[in-house]
N, C-alpha and C positions, 0 to 999 in steps of 0.2 A: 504494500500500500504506500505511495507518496504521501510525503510526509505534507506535503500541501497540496488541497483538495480544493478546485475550481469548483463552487457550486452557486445558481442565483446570481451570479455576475461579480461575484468577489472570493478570494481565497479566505480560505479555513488551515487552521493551525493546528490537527487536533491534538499532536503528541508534545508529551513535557517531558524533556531532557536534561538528566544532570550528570555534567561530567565533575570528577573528585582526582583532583594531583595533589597527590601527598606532598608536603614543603620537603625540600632535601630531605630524601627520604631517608638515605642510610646515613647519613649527617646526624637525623634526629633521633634514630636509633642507637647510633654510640654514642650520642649525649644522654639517653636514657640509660644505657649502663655503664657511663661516666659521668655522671654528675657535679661531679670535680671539673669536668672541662666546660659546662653548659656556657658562660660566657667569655670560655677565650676563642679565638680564630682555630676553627678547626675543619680537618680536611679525610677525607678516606680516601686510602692509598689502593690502588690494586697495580704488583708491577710495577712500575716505576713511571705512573700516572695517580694524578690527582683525579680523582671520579667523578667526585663531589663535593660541595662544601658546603659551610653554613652559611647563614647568612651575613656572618659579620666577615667571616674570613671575604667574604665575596665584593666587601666594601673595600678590601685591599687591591681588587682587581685580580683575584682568583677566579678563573671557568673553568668549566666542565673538560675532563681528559688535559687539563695541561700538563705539561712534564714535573715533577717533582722539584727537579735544580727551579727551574723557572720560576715555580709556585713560589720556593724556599726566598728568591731572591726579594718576592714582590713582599713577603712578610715572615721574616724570619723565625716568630714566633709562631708559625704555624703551627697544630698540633697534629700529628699525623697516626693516623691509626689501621692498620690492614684490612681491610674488607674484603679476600679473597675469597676466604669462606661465607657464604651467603645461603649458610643453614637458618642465621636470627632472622636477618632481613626474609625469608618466606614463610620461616614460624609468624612471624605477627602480619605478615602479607594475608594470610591465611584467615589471621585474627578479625582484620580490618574486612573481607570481606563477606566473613561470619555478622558482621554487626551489620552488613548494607543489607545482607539477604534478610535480613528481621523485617525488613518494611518491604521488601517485594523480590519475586524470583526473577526478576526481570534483570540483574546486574551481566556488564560484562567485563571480563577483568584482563587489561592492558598491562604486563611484565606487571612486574611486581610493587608498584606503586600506580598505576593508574587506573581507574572504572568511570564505566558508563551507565546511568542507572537512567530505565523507562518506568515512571512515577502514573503515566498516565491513568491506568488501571487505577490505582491506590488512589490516585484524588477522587476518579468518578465515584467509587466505592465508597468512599466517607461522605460523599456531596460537600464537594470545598464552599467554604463562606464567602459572602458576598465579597468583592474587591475591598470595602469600606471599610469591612474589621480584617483587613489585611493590610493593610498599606501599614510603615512604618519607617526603620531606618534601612532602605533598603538601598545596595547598590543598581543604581541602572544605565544600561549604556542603550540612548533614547530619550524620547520625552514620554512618561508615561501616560498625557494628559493625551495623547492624542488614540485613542480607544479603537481596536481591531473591532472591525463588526463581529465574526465569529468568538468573541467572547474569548480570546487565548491570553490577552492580561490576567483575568483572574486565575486561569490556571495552573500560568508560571507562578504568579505571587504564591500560590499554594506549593508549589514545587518547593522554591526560596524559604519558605517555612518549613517543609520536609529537609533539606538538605541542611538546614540549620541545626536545627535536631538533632540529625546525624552526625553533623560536626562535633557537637557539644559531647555528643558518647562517644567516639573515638576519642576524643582529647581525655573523657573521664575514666575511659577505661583503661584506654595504652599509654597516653599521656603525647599524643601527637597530635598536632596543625597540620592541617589541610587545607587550599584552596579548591573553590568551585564554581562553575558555569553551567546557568540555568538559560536554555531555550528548547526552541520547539524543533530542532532536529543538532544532529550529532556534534555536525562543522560547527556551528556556532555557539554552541554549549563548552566544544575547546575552545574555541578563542576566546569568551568568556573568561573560563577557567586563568587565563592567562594576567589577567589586566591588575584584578588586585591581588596580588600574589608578593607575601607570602599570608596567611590563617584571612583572609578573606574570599567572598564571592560576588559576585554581580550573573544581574539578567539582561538579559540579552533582548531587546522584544524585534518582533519581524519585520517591523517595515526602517527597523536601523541596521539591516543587516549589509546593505551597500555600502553605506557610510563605513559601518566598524571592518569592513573587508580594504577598503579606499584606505582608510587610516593605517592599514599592516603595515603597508609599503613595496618590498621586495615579495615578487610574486613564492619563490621560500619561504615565506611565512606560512602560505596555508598548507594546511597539516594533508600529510598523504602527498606533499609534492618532494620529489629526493634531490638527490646531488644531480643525478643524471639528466630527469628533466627539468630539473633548474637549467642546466650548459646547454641544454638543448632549445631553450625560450630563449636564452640569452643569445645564442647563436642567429637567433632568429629576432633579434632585437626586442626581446619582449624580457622587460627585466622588471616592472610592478605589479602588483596586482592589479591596477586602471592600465598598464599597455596590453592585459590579456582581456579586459572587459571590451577595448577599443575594435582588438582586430575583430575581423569578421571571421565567420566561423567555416565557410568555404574554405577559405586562407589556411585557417591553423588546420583543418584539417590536411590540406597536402602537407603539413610540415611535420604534425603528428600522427597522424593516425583518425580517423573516425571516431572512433569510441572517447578515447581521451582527449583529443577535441573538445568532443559536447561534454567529458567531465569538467575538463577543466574550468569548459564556460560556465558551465550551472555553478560550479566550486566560488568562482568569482563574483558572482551575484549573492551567494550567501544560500543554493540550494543543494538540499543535501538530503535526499531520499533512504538511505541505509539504518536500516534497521536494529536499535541494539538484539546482540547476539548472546540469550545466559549463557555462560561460561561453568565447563564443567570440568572434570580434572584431567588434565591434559593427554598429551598422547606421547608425548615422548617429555623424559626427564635426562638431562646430560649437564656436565660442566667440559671447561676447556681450559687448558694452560699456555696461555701463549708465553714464548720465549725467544731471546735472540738468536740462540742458533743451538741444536741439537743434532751431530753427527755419529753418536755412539749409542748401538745396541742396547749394551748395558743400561743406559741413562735413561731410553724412550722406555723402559721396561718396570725402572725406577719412578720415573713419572705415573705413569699408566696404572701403576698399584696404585700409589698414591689418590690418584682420582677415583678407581675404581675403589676403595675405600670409600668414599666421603661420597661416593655416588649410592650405594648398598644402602649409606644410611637413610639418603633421599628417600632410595624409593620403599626402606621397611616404616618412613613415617609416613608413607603413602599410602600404603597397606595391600595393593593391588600387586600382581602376579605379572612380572615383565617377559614378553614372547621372547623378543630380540634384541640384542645388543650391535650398537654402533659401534664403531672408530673413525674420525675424524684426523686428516693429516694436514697440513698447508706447508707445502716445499717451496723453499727460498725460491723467490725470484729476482733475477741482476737488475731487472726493470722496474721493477716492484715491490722493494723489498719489507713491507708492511703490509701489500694484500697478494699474497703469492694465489696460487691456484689450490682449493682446498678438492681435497680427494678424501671420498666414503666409502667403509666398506662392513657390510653385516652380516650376522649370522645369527641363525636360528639358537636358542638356549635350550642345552637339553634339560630336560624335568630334575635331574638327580642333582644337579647343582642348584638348586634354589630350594627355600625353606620351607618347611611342610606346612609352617605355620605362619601367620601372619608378626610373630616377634622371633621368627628363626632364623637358623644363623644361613648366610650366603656362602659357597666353598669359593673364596677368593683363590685360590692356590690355582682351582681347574679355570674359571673363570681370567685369568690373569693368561695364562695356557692360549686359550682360547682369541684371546686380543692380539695375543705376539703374532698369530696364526693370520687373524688380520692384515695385522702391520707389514708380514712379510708378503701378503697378498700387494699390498697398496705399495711397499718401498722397497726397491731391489735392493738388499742390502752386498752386494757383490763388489758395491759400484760405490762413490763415494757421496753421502747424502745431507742434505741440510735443512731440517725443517724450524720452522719459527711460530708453529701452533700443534697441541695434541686434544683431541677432545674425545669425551666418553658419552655413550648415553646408552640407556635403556630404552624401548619402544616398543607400539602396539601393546599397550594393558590389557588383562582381565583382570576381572573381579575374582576374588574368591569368593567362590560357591561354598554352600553348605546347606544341614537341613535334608530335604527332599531328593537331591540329585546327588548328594554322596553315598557313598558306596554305607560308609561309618551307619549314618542316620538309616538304614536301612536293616543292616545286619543287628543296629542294637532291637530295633523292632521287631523282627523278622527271628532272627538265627541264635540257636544257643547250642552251638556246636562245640563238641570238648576242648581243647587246646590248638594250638596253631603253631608248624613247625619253624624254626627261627634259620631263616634262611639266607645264610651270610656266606656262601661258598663263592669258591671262584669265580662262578661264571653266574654272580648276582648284578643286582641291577645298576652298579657303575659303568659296567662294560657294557649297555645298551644306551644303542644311538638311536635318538630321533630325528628324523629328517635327515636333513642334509646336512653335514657340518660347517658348510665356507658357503657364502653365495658375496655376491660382488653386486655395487648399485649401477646407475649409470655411469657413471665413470670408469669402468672396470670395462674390458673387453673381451675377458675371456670365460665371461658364467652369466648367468641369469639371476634376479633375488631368487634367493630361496622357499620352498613351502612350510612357510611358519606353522608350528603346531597350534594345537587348540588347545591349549592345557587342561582347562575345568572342562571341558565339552567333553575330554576323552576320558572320563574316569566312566568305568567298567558300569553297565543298568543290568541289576538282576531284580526281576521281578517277582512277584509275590507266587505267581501262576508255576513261573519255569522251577521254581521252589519248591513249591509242594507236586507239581507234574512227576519232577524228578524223582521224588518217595526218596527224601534226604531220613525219615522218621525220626523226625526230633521232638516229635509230642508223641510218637505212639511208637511200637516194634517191626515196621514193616520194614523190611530188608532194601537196598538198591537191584533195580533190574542187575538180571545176570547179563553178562556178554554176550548171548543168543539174543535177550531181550532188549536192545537200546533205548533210550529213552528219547522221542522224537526233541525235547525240549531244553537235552541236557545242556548246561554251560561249560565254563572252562573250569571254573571253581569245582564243580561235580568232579567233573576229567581229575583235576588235580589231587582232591582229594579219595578218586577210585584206586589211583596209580600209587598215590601213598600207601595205602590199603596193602594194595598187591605186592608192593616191594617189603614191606613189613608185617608180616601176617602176625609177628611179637606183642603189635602193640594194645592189645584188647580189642583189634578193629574189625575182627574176623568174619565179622557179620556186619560191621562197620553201623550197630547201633548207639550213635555218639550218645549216650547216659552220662551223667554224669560221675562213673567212674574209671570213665575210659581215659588213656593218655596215650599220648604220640612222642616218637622218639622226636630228638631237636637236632639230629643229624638227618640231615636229606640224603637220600641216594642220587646217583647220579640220572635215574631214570626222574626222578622227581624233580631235579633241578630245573631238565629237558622240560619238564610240565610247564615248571615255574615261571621260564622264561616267555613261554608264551603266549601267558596272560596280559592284559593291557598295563603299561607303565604304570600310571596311578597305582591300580591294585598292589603292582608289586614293592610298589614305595612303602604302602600302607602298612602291606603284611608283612613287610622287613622289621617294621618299627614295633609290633608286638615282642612282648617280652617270653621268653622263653619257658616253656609249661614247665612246671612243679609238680615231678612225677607223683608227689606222697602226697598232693592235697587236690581234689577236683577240683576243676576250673571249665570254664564254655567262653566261649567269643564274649556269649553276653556281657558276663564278668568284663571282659579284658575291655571294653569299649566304655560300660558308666567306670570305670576304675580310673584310665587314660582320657578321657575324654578334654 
């Protein structure tokens, strides 16, 4: 739906938009757990740039990514503090948009200090009050006196009252400033955002939206325009936002393109149809280490733990189940020697290195294995190499399932079969590959991505039916079909434990009615391994991690599941 609606001979405004920029964001974070620094000049380091700063250091003539020497010169007393790890900064990223979602699910969240919140829903739902018991100290960029027929003053003023709010519990809860920009679509809600800045907001109303675009200046200013079509306008003599209103749209289109053409021109006028988008947990979590130059084995190997450490922890605060892992490389270039050419390469994660449980441990050792595997994909090491970025990530999540579709939730309902063998022999479930081990992305030339597994999808469905079809007799004495008589609905679990049976006719199982004082030896045969293996992964993760039967006391699955659970 456009955001402005031609109807009866004048436009409609229906939607209220607020955009929220945290004040230096990781600035106000280590002033929050330094307190001691809150009003000296202070700056977060990453590398040997300045990131960020605060607000006073910035009265020194400190900006964003300047170099450190530089920074140090402009004000000695600079305070300077590492920011590399950016664990705090998305703990409370997290925090901040746990409090937007309380007044609507409508938020959507820009890296880690920025969101867009669509309020419109939430005004119509309360019926916002008249403009009259609205109006107050408010910022506006406009005359508010001059009234939108469709009635979208009152809406934003309501907006400006909701975001106000907001502001005051993020400050009460986290102890952070925030500015905001309130209008009726996305563009102009940022530039809003911008003007009183820093712990302030203004609105923005619709018929100043020419004016407040005319006032930017450099067509750079509006948001969504890059480096690239900056030099590309400019090339073409268009360097304000009024030389992109002027030209005519035939024109820019041979020069641009059609499509971004007519964006740029709506852009300039102050229109801006996009829709906020809720934001939900992402799809890929990674960090990066850039460096001046890494030529040695050993050292990219050294790094790569390192990140893959601090990466694990991401994603067990995440809580969700990573398919695949990245590697990111960027190789020195003589021309370029700050944005070389980055090269990706992934592969699928087998199940047995990741944790069974939502706080379980990750096998960095195979994992780490697995990256070098990577890297030799991505970088001849033959040959002499120099990169100047490494980066990791995880990708493509599930959820962890549970309940209904696991195996557990079924068996504690369902099955109370005597013990279970503990099955740790050589040919257990480390040695099982899923999928593919290597694939390569576009950059690569010599493979395809990979077929990522399904993880929760593929845990083993036995049903209630093929259970009792099979005559398992765990509520009565009826025996399993003989080998004459198959059983049309056996499964693999049946198989596995017939063949156990067979290879140990010792263990009380002769008739193989599981009673509760039957036991099973905790050595597998080698015919039973053979079983083992070729049930589905999951299962065999599962049944590895049962504990090992206690010949002199009975036990049943049942037991071992509320016991472990």
């Amino acid at each position: 739906m456009s955001m402005d609606i031609v109807e009866d001979g004048f436009i409609e405004h229906p939607r209220s938009i607020i955009h929220v920029d945290m004040d230096c964001y990781y600035a106000q974070v280590e002033m929050i757990q330094h307190p001691e620094h809150k009003d000296k000049p202070l700056g977060v380091q990453q590398k040997n740039l300045v990131v960020t700063s605060n607000y006073l250091a910035r009265q020194f003539g400190i900006k964003k990514c300047m170099s450190i020497q530089e920074a140090l010169s402009l004000c000695p007393g600079l305070i300077l503090i590492k920011g590399e790890d950016l664990t705090r900064y998305r703990q409370i990223s997290t925090k901040i948009f746990e409090i937007l979602q309380r007044y609507t699910p409508f938020v959507e969240r820009l890296g880690l200090d920025e969101y867009f919140i669509d309020v419109t829903l939430l005004i119509e739902k309360n019926n916002y009050p008249r403009e009259s018991d609205l109006l107050g100290n408010e910022n506006f960029f406009g005359e508010p006196d001059e009234e939108c027929p469709c009635g979208c003053h009152v809406r934003l003023l309501a907006a400006s009252r909701i975001i106000t709010d907001i502001r005051l519990k993020i400050f009460k809860e986290l102890g952070l400033t925030c500015s905001a920009g309130i209008a009726h679509n996305k563009l102009l809600a940022k530039l809003g955002g911008s003007i009183n800045k820093p712990n302030g907001q203004t609105l923005i109303y619709p018929f100043a939206a020419s004016s407040l675009l005319t006032s930017m200046g450099p067509v750079s200013k509006i948001p969504g325009v890059g480096q690239k079509m900056t030099e590309l306008l400019q090339m073409n003599n268009i360097t304000t936002i009024e030389d992109l209103r002027k030209i005519q749209l035939d024109k820019l289109e041979l020069k641009i393109g059609k499509d971004m053409a007519r964006k740029l021109k709506d852009w300039a006028e102050g229109i801006d149809d996009s829709a906020v988008k809720p934001s939900s947990k992402p799809q890929s979590i990674g960090l990066e280490d850039g460096v001046k130059n890494i030529s040695l084995v050993d050292e990219v190997e050294s790094r790569l733990g390192a990140l893959l450490r601090r990466l694990t922890e991401l994603a067990t605060e995440d809580g969700r189940i990573p398919v695949a892992m990245k590697l990111t490389v960027r190789k020195h270039d003589m021309n370029k020697p700050n944005s070389g050419k980055r090269e990706t390469r992934q592969c699928a994660l087998p199940q047995h290195i990741l944790p069974l449980t939502k706080n379980g441990v990750y096998d960095h050792t195979k994992m780490l294995a697995l990256l070098m595997k990577l890297f030799h994909r991505a970088v001849d090491v033959t040959k002499p190499f120099h990169l100047t970025l490494l980066g990791v990530a995880f990708t493509k999540f599930q959820e962890r399932s549970s309940g209904r579709s696991s195996i557990t939730s079924f068996l504690r309902k369902q099955v109370a079969v005597q013990s279970v063998l503990d099955i740790s022999s050589d040919e257990g479930i480390l040695d099982t590959k899923v999928g593919s081990p290597m694939s390569t992305n576009q950059d690569s030339n010599d493979a395809s991505d990979c077929s990522l597994p399904n993880l929760e999808n593929s845990l083993l469905s036995i049903s209630s039916d093929s259970i009792n079809s099979s005559k398992l007799a765990i509520d009565n004495d009826e025996d399993l079909p003989s080998e004459a008589e198959p059983s049309p609905k056996k499964t693999k679990l049946e198989v596995w434990l017939r063949e156990s049976h067979r290879e140990s006719p010792s263990n009380e199982m002769a008739s193989l009615r599981l009673g509760p004082s039957s036991s099973i030896s905790s050595t597998p045969s080698r015919k039973e391994s053979v079983v083992f293996q070729s049930l589905p992964l999951n299962l065999q993760r599962e049944m590895s991690h049962w504990p090992v039967a206690n010949k002199t006391k009975p036990n049943n699955i049942y037991k071992q599941f509320i016991t472990n659970k």
